[in-house]
C-alpha positions as CSV (number, residue, x, y, z in Angstrom):
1,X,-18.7,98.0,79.7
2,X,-18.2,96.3,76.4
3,X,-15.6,97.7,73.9
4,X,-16.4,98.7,70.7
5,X,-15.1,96.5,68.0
6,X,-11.9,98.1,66.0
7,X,-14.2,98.3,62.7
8,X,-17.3,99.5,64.4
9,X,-14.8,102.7,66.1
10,X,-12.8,103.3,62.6
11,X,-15.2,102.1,59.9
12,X,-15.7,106.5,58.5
13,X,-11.9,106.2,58.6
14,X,-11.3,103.3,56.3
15,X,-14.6,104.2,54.0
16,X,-12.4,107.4,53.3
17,X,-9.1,105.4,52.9
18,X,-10.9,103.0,50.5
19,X,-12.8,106.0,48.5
20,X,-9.2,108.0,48.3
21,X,-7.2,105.0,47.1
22,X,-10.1,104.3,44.7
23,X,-10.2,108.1,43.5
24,X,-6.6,108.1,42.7
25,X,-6.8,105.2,40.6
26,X,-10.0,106.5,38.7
27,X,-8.1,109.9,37.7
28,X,-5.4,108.4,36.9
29,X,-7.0,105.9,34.7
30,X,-8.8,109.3,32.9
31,X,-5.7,111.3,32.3
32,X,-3.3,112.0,35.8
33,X,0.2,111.2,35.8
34,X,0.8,107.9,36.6
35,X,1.2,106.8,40.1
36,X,0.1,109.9,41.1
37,X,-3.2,110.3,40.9
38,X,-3.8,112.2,44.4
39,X,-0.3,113.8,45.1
40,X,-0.6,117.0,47.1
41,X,2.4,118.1,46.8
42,X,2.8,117.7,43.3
43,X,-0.6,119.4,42.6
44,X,0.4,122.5,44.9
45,X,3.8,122.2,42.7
46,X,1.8,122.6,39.5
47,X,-0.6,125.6,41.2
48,X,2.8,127.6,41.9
49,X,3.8,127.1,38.2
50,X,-0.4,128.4,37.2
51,X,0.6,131.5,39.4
52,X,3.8,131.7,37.6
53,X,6.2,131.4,41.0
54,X,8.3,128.4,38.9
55,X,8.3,128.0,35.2
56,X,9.6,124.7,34.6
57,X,10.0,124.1,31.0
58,X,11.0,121.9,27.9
59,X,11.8,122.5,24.1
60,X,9.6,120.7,21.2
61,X,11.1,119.4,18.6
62,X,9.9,122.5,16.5
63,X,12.2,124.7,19.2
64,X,8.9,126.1,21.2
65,X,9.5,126.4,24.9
66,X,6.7,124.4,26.6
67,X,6.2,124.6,30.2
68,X,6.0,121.2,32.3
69,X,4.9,121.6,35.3
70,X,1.6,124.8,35.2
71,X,-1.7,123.5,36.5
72,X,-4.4,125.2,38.8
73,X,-5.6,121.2,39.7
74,X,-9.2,121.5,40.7
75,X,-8.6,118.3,43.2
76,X,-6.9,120.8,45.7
77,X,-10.0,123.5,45.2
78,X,-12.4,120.2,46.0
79,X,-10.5,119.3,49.1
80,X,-10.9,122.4,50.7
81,X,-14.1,122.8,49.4
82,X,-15.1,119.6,50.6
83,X,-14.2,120.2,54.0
84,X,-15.3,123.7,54.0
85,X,-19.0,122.4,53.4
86,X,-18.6,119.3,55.8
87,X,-17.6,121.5,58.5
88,X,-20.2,124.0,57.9
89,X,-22.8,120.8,58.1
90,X,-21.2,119.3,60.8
91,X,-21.2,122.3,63.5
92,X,-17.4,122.7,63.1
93,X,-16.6,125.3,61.0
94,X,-14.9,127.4,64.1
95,X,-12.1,129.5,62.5
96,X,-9.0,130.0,64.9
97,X,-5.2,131.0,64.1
98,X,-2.4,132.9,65.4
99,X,0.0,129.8,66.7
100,X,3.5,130.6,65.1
101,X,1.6,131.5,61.9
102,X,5.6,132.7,60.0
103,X,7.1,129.6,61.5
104,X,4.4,127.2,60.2
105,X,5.0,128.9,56.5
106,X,8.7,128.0,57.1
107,X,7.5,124.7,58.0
108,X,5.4,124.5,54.6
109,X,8.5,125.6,52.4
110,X,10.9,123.1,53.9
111,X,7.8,119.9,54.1
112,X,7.9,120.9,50.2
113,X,10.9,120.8,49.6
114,X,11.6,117.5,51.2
115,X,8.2,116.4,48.9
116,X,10.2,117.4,46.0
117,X,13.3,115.6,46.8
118,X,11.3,112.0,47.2
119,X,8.7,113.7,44.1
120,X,5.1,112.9,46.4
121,X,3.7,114.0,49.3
122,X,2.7,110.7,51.8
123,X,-0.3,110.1,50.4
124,X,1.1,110.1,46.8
125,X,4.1,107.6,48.9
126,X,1.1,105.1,49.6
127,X,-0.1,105.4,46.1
128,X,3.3,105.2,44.5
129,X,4.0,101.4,46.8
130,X,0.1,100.0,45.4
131,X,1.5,100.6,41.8
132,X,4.3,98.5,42.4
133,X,7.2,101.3,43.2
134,X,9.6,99.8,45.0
135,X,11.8,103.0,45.4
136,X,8.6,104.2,48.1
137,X,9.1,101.8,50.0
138,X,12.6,103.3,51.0
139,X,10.7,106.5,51.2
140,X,8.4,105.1,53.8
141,X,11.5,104.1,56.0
142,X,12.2,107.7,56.1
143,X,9.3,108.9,56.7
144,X,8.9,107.2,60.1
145,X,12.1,108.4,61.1
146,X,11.4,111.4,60.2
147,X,8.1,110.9,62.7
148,X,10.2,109.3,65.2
149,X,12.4,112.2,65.8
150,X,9.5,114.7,65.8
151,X,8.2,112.8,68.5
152,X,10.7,113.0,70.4
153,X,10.3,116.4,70.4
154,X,6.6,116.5,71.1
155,X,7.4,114.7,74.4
156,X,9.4,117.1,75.3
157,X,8.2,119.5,75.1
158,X,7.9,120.8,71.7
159,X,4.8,123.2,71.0
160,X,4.1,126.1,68.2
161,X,1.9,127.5,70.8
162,X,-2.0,128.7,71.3
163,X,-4.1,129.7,68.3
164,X,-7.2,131.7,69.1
165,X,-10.5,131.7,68.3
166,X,-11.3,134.3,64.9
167,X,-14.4,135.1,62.6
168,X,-16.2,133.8,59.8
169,X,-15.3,135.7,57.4
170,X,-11.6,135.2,58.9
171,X,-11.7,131.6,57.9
172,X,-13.6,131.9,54.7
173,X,-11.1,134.0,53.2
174,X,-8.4,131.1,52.3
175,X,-11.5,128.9,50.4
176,X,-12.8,131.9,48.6
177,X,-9.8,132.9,47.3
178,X,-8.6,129.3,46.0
179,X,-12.4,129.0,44.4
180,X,-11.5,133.0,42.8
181,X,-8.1,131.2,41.3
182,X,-9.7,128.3,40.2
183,X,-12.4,130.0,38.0
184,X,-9.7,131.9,36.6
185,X,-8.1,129.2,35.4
186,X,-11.0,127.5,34.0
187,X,-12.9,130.6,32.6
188,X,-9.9,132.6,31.7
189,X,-6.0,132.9,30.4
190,X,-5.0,135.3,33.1
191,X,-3.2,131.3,34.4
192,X,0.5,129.5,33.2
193,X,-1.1,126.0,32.0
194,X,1.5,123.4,30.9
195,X,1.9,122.4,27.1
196,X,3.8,119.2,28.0
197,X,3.9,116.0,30.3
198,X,3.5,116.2,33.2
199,X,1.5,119.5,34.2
200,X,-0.8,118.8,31.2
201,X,-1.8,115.0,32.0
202,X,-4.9,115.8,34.2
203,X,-8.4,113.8,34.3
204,X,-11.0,116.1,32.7
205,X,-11.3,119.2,35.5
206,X,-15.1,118.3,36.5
207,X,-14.7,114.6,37.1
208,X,-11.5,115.9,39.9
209,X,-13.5,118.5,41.3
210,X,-16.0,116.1,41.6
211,X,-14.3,113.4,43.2
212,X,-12.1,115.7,44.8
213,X,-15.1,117.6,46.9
214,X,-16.3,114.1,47.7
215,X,-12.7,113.1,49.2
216,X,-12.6,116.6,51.3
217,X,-15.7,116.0,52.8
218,X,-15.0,112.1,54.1
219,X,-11.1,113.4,55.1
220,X,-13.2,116.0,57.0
221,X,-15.4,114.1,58.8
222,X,-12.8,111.0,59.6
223,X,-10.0,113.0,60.3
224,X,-8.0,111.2,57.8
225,X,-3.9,112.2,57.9
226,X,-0.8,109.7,57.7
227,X,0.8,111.4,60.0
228,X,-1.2,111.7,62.6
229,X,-1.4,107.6,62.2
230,X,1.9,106.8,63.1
231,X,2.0,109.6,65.5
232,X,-1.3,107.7,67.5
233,X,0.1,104.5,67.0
234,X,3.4,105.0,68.5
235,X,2.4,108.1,71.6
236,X,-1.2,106.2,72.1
237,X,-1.4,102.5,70.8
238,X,-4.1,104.1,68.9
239,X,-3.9,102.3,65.1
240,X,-7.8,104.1,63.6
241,X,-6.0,106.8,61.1
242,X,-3.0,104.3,60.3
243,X,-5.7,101.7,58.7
244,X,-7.6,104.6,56.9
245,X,-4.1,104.8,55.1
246,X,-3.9,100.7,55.1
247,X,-6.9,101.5,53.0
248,X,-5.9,103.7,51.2
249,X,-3.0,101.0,49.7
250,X,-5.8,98.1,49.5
251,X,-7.6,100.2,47.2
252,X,-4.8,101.1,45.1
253,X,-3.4,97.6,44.8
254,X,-6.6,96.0,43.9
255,X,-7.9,98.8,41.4
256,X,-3.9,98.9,39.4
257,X,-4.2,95.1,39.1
258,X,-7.6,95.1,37.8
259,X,-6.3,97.5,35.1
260,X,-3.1,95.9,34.0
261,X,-1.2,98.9,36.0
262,X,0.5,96.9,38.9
263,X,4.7,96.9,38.0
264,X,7.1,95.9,40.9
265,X,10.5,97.2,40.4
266,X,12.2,99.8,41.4
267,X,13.5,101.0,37.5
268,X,11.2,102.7,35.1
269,X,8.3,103.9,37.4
270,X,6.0,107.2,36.5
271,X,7.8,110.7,37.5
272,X,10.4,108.4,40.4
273,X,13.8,108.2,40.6
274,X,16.0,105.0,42.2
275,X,18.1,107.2,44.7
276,X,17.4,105.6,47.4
277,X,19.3,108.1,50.3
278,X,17.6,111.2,48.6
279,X,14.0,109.3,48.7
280,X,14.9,108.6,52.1
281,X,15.9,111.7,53.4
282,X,13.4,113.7,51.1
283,X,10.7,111.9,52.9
284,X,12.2,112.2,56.5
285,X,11.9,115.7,55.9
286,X,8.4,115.7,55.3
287,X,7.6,113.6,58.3
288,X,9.2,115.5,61.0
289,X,8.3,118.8,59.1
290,X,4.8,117.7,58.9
291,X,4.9,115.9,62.6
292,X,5.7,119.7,64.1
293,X,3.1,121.1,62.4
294,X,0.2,118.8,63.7
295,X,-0.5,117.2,60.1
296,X,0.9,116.1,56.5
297,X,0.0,118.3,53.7
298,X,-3.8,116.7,53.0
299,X,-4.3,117.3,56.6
300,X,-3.4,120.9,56.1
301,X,-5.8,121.1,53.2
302,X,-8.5,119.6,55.1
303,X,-8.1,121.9,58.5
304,X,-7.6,125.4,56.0
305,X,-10.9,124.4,54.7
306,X,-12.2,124.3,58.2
307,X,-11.5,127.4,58.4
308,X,-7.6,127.4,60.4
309,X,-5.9,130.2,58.9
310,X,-2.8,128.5,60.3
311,X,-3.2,125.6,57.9
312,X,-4.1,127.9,55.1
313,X,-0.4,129.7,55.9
314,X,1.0,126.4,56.1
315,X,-1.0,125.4,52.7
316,X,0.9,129.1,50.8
317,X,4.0,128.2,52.3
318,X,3.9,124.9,50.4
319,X,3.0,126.4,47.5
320,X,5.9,129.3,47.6
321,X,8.3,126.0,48.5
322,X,7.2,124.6,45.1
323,X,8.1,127.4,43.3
324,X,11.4,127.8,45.0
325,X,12.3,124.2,44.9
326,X,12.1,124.0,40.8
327,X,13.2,127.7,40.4
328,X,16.9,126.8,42.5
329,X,17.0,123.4,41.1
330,X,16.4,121.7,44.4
331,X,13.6,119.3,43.2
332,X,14.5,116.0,42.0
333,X,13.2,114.4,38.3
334,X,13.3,110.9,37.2
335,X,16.8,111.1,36.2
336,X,17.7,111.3,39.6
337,X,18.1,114.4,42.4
338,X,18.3,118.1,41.5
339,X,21.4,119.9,41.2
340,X,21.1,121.7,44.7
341,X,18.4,119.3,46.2
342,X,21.8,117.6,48.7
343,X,22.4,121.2,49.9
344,X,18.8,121.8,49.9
345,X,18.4,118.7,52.5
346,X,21.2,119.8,54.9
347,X,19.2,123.3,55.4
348,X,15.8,121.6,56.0
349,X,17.6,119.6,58.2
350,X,19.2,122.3,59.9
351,X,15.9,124.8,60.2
352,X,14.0,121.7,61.3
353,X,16.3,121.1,64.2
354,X,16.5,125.0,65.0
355,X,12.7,125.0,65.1
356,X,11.8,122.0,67.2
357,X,14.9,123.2,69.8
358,X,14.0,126.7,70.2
359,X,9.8,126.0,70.4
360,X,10.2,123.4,73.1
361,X,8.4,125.1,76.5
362,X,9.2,124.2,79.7
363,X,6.1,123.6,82.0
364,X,5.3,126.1,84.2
C-alpha cells in the first residue's frame, strides 16, 4: 500500500501553525506587546493580576500607582471556546478527569514559574526567535532538555495515572466559568485592568476573541502542541506536530519582515532579558513540567475546552503560579531575573524530580 505524502497526512497541522503565527503578528500589529502576540503564559499572568492574585505595579510621574500587569485577555476565553465548540462538532467533547488532578496543579504552578523565568510560554519562544530574539534561541536549547529528561522518565515508567470518564455538565463547568469572568471584565469593573505597559497593550478585545476562537478551533481539530512535537519526533520518528510549530515560525518571520518588525540581536528586544542560564533553565522547566503533564500550556487550553477537567486544574494552577511568581519576586523583567527567580528554579527543579520519581509504576 502506498504511503501517504508527509503534506497530505499533516497539511490541518501546518494550516493551524501558519494561521497561529499569522494571528500573533496581526494582534500584535493592532496593539499586543511586542513579540508576544500569542503568549499563554503571559496572558494567564495578566488574568491572575484581573482577579487580583498579583498586583504588579509602577508609579507615574504624577505619583499614581498604576498596575502593569491586569488583563482578563479574551484570546485565552477564545481558545477554550474554540475548542469547546470544535469538539462539540466534531463528536469529541467526552469530559474525563481524576488522574493526579493536585499533582497536575503543582505541575501548573511550577510550568509557570519556569514561563516566568524565560518571560513566554513555547509558543510565545517560537514567536519571540521569528522577531529576531536571539536570547530564545538559548531558551529553545532548554527547552529540549528539559523534554529530553522527561522522556526519560516516560520510558520508564513515569505515569500520573487513569482519568475516568465524567458528565457534561462536569466538563462544561471550566468554559462557562472563564466566559462568566470574561463578561465581567468587558461589561463591568468588578476586574484589576492595568493602567500601564504591558497589561494595557492589547489588540481591541473583539478582533482577539475573534481570532482567538478561530485558533482554538484549528488547535482542536489538529492537535497542535510543541511539546508533544518533539516528544513524537524523538519516542516515534513521528515529525506532524513539530512542523505545525515550523509553521508557526514561517509565519512569524515572513509577516515581521513585511512590517519592518524583524530585529536580530540579542539586546533591546520587547519584555526579554539577555540572561542566558535563567532563559535556559526557565524554559527547561517548562518542557519537562509540561512533558509530565501530557502537553504545554496551549495544549492544556485546548484539552480543558474539551472538556478534561484535568487540564482545566492544570490551566488554574498556571494561573495561581502567575500570581505567586510576581507576588515573591520570582518572575524575571527585562532588566534581567527576579530577585528570588534562582531559588525559585532550584525548587521547580527539585518538585519536578520528586514528581517524575515517585509517579513512575512498575508493570504489573
Amino acid at each position: 500500500m502506498k504511503k501517504e505524502n508527509f503534506f497530505k497526512r499533516h497539511w490541518l497541522v501546518m494550516l493551524c501553525g501558519l494561521l497561529v503565527g499569522g494571528a500573533a503578528v496581526v494582534l500584535t500589529k493592532f496593539g499586543n506587546p511586542g513579540n508576544m502576540g500569542f503568549c499563554i503564559a503571559c496572558f494567564l499572568r495578566d488574568i491572575a493580576g484581573a482577579l487580583g492574585l498579583q498586583g504588579a505595579s509602577t508609579t507615574n510621574d504624577a505619583g499614581e500607582t498604576l498596575r502593569t500587569l491586569s488583563n482578563f485577555r479574551p484570546e485565552i476565553v477564545g481558545l477554550i471556546v474554540g475548542a469547546c465548540i470544535m469538539a462539540f462538532v466534531g463528536k469529541e467533547f467526552k469530559p474525563k478527569g481524576g488522574s493526579s488532578p493536585f499533582t497536575r496543579f503543582l505541575l501548573g504552578i511550577v510550568v509557570m514559574v519556569g514561563a516566568l523565568v524565560f518571560l513566554g510560554c513555547p509558543l510565545r519562544m517560537v514567536i519571540r526567535i521569528g522577531g529576531g530574539d536571539l536570547n530564545a534561541i538559548i531558551g529553545l536549547v532548554g527547552f529540549i532538555a528539559g523534554i529530553l529528561v522527561g522522556i526519560l522518565f516516560l520510558k520508564g515508567g513515569f505515569s500520573l495515572g487513569r482519568a475516568y470518564k465524567q458528565s457534561k455538565a462536569e466538563g462544561l463547568v471550566f468554559p462557562i466559568v472563564m466566559v462568566a469572568l470574561f463578561v465581567l471584565s468587558v461589561a463591568g469593573s468588578v476586574l484589576y485592568v492595568s493602567g500601564a505597559a504591558p497589561g494595557n497593550k492589547a489588540a481591541p478585545w473583539i478582533l482577539a476573541l475573534i481570532v482567538a476562537l478561530v485558533v482554538g478551533a484549528l488547535a482542536q481539530r489538529s492537535r497542535l502542541c510543541m511539546v508533544g512535537g518533539l516528544r513524537d519526533s524523538v519516542m516515534f520518528k513521528e515529525f506532524g506536530l513539530l512542523a505545525g510549530f515550523g509553521c508557526v515560525l514561517l509565519a512569524v518571520l515572513v509577516g515581521n519582515a513585511i512590517l519592518g518588525n524583524l530585529k536580530w540581536g540579542f539586546e533591546g528586544q520587547p519584555v526579554a532579558h539577555t540572561e542566558w542560564l535563567w532563559n535556559f533553565l526557565g524554559m527547561a522547566i517548562v518542557g519537562w513540567g509540561s512533558c509530565l503533564l501530557g502537553g504545554c500550556p496551549l495544549r492544556q487550553l485546548i484539552l480543558a475546552g474539551e472538556g478534561n477537567t484535568d487540564s482545566a486544574i492544570t490551566v488554574f494552577g498556571m494561573i495561581v503560579g502567575g500570581g505567586l511568581a510576581h507576588t515573591l519576586k520570582t518572575a524575571s523583567s527585562g532588566a534581567g531575573h527576579g530577585a528570588n527567580g534562582p531559588a525559585a528554579v532550584i525548587i521547580c527543579f527539585v518538585l519536578l524530580a520528586a514528581i517524575s520519581v515517585f509517579n513512575i509504576r512498575k508493570e504489573k
